[in-house]
Backbone bond lengths (Angstrom), bond angles and torsions (degrees), N, CA, C in turn:
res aa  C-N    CA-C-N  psi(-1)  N-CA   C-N-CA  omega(-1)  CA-C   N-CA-C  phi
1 X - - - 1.459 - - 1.531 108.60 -
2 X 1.578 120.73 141.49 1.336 109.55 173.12 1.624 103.01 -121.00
3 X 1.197 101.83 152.82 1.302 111.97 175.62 1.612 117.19 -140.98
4 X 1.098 121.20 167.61 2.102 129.71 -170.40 1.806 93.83 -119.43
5 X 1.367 104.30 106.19 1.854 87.65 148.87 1.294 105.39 -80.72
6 X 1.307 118.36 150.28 1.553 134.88 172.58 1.345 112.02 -103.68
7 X 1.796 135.09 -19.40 1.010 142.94 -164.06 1.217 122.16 -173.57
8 X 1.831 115.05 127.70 1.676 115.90 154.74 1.022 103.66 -144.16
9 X 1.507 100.94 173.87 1.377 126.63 -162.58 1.486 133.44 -125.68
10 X 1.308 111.23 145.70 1.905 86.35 177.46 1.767 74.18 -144.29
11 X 1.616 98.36 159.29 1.594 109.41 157.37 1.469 118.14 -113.09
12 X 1.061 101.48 128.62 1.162 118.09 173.27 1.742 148.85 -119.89
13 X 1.328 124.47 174.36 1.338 106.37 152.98 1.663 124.67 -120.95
14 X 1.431 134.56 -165.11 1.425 141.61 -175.06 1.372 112.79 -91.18
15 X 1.146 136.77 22.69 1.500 160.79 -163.94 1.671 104.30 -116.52
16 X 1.241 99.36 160.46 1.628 121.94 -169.66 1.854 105.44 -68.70
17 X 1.694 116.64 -22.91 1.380 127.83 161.63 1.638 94.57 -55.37
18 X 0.706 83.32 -84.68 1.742 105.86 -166.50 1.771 124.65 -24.01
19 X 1.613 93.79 -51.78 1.537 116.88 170.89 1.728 97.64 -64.07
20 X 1.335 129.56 -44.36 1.421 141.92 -162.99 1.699 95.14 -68.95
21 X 1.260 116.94 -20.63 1.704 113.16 -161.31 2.057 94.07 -108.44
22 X 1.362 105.33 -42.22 1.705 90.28 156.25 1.185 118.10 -56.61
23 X 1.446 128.60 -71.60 1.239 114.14 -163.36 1.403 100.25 -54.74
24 X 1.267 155.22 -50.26 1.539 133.17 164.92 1.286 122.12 -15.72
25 X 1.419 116.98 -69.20 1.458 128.49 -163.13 1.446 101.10 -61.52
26 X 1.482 123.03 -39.65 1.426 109.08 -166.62 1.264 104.52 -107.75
27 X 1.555 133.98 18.56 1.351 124.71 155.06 1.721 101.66 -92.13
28 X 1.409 114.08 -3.96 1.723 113.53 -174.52 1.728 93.78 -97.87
29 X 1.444 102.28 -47.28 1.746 92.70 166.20 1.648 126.20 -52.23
30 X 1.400 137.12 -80.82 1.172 142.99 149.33 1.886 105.50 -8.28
31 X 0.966 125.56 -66.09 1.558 120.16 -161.93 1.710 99.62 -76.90
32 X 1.554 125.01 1.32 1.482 125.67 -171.51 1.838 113.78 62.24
33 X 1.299 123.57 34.41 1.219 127.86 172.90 1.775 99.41 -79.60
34 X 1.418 109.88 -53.36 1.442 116.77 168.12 1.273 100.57 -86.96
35 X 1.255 121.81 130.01 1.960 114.09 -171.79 1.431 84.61 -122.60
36 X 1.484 111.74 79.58 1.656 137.04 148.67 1.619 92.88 -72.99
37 X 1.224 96.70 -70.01 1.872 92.74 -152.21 1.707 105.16 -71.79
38 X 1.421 127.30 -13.47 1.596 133.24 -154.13 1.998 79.01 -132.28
39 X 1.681 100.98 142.49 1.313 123.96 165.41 2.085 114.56 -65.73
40 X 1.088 113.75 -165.47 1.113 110.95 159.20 1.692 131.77 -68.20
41 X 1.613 86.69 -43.79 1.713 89.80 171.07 1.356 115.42 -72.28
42 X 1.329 123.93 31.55 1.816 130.78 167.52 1.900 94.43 71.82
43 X 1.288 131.25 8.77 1.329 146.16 -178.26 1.568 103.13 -63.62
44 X 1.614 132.90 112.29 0.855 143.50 162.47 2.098 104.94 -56.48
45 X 1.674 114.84 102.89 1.360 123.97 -168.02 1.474 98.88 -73.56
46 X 1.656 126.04 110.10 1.391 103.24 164.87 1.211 127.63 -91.75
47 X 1.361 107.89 -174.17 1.873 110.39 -158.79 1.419 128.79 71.85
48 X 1.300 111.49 24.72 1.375 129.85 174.97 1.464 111.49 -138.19
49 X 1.745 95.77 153.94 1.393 106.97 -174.54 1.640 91.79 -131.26
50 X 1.319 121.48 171.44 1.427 144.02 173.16 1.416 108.31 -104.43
51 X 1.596 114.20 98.28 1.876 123.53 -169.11 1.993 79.40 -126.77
52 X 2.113 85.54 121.43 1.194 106.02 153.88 1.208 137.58 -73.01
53 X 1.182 141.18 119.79 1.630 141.75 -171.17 0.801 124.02 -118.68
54 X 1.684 136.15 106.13 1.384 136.04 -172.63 1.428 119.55 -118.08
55 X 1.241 113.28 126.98 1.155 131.15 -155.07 1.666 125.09 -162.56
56 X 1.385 119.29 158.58 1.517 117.92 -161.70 1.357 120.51 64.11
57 X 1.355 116.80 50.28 1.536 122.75 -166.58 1.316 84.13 -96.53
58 X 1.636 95.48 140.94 1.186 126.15 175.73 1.679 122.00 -76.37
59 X 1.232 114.53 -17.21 1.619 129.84 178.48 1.575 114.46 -154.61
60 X 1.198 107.23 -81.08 1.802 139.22 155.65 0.918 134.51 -157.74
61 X 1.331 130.27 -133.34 1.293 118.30 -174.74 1.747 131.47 -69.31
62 X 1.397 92.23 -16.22 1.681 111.94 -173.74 1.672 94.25 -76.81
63 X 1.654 122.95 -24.89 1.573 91.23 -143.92 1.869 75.12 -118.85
64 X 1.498 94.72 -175.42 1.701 104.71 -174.61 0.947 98.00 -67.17
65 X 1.642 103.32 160.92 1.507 143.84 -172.20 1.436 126.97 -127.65
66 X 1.387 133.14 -177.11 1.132 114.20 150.47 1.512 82.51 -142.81
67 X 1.903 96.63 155.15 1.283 133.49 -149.45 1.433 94.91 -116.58
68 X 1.625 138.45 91.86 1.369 116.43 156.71 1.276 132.99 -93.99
69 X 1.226 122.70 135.63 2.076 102.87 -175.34 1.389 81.33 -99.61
70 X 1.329 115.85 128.00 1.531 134.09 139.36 1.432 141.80 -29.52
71 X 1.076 162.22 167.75 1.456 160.27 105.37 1.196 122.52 -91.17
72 X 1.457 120.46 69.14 1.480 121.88 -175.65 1.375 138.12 -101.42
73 X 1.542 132.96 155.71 1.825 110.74 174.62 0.921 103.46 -101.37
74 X 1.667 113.15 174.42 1.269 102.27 172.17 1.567 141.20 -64.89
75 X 0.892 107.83 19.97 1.618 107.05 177.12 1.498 104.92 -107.12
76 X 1.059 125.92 8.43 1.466 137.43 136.07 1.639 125.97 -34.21
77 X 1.765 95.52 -64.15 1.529 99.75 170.83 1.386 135.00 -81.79
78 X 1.496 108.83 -26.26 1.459 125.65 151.47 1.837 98.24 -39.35
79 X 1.070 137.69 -58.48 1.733 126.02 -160.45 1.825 103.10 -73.44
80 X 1.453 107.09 -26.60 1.250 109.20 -165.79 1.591 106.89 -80.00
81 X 1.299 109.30 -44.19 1.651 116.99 168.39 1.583 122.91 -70.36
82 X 1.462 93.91 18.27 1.827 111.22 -179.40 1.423 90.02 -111.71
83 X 1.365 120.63 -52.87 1.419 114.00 -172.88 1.385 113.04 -71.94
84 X 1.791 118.04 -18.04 1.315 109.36 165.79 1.696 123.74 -56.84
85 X 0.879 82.27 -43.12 1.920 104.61 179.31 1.688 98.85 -54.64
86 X 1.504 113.65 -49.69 1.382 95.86 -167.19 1.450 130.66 -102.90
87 X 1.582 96.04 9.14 1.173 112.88 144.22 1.980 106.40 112.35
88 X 1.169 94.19 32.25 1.568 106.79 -162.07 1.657 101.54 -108.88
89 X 1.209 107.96 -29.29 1.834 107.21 175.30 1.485 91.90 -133.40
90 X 1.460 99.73 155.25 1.886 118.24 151.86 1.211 110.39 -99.02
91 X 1.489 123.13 131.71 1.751 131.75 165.81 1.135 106.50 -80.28
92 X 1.517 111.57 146.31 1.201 119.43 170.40 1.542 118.49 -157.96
93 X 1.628 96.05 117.03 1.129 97.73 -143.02 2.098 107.88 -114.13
94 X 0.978 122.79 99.91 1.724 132.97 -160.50 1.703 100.56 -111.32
95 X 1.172 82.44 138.78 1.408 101.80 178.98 1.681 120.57 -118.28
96 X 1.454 135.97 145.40 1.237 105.52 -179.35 1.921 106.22 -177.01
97 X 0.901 146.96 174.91 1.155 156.15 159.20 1.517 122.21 -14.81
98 X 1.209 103.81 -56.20 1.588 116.68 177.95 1.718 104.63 -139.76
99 X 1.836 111.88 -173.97 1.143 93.88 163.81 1.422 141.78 -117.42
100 X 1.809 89.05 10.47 1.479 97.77 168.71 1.418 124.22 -68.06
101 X 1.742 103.84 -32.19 1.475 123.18 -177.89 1.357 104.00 -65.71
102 X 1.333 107.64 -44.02 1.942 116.16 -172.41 1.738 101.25 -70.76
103 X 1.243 124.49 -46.46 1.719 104.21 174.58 1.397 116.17 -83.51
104 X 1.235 100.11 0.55 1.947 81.80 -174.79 1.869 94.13 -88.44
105 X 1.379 123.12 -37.49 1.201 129.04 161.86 1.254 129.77 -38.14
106 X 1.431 115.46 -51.16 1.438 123.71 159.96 1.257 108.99 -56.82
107 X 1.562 135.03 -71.39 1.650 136.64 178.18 1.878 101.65 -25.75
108 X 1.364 99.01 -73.91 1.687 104.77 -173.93 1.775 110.45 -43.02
109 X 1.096 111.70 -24.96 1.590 112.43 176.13 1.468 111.30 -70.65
110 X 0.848 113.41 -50.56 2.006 141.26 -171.89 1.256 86.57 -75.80
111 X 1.334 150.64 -40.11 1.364 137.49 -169.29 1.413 110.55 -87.11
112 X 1.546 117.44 -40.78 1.700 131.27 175.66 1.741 102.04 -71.46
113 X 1.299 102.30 -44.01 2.088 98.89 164.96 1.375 118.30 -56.72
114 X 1.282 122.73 -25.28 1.208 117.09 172.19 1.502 131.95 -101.72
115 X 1.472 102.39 -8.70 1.814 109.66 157.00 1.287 110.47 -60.41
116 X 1.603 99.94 -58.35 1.482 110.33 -157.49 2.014 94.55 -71.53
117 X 0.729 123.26 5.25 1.641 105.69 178.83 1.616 116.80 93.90
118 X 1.138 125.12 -10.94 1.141 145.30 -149.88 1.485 96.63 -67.77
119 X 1.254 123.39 -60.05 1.424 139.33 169.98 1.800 137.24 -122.90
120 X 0.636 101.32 128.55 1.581 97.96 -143.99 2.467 86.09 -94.81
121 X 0.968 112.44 130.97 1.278 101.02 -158.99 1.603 103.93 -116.94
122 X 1.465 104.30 151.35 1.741 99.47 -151.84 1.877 92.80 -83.87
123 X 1.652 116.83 -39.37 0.899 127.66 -169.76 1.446 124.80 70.93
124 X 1.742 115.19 35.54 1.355 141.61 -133.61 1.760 83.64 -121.01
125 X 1.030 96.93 -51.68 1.746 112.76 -154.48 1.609 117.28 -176.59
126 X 1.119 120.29 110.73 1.625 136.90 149.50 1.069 127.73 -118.32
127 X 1.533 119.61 159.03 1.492 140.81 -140.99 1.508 105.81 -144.73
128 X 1.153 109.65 127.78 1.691 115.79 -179.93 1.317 127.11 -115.65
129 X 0.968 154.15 67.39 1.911 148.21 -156.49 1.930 95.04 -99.92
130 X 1.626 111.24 111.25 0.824 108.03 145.36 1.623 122.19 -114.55
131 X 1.385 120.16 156.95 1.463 133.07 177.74 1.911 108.94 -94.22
132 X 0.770 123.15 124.65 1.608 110.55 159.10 1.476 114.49 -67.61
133 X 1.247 109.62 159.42 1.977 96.30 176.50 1.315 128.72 -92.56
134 X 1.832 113.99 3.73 0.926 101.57 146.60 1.764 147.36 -85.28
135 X 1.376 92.17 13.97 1.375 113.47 161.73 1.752 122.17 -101.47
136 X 1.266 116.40 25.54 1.231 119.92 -159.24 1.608 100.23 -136.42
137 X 1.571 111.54 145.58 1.474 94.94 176.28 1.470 117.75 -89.08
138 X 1.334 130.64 -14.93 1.396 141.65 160.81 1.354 110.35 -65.17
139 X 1.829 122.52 -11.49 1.447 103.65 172.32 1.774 128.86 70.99
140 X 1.690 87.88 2.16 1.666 96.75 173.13 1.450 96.00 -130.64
141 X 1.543 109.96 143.53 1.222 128.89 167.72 1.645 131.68 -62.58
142 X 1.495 106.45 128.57 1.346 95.27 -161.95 1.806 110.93 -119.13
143 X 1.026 141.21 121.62 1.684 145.12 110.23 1.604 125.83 0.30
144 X 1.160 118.46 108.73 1.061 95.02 161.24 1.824 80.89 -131.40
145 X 1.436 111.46 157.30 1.536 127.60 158.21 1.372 108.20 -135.32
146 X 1.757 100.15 139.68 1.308 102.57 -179.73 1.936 83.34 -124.60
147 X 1.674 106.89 116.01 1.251 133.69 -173.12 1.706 98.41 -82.65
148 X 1.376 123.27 126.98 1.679 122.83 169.71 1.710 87.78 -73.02
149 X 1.492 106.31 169.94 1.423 112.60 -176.94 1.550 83.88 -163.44
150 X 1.403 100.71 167.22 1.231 139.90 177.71 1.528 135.91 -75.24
151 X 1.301 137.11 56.23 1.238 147.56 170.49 1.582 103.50 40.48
């Protein structure tokens, strides 16, 4: 029988636990232990990407979360760059060396946007797509966050 997971989850928090339980999930994703990205027959599924989703926050950014990795196509991001337009998420889009360096860069932006007032954040739902750069034709790793916000 074959079957697609589309989604799991872990909860978490923004702490050195927490970071320790991603890098888990997505060295168990990537190696097909969680066969998000690979079918049953260990079959790498194409037309999918791995989009982080965070959601069910318990306060904000300080308090737990839950962490979903996705299995999505692209017409996933097509809906999300609709809601950018209508004013329901902010993109944010970082580029950089690697891609731990490239999302923690993006996060620190979204976190200094939200001291300074810049964006006022719904804490409803966010979305993460990073690229490594060797999948990129610029060869730098990219971030994108699409931030929920506040009416």
């Amino acid at each position: 029988m074959t079957y697609k997971l589309d989604k799991v989850t872990i909860r978490l928090k923004n702490d050195s636990e927490g970071i320790g339980k991603i890098n888990e999930l997505f060295a168990d994703i990537v190696s097909g232990e969680i066969p998000l990205l690979f079918n049953s027959d260990e079959k790498l599924i194409e037309g999918i990407a791995p989009v982080c989703e965070y959601s069910n926050y318990e306060s904000d950014e300080t308090g737990e979360f839950d962490l979903s990795v996705l299995a999505v196509e692209k017409e996933f991001f097509k809906g999300l760059e609709k809601e950018v337009l209508d004013g329901k998420f902010i993109k944010y889009d970082v580029s950089g060396d690697d891609v731990l360096t490239c999302a923690q860069s993006a996060w620190k932006q979204v976190w200094q946007d939200q001291r300074n007032g810049k964006i006022k954040r719904s804490f409803n739902i966010d979305y993460e797509s990073t690229v490594p750069e060797e999948f990129t034709p610029d060869r730098k790793a990219h971030c994108m966050l699409y931030i929920g916000v506040k009416s």
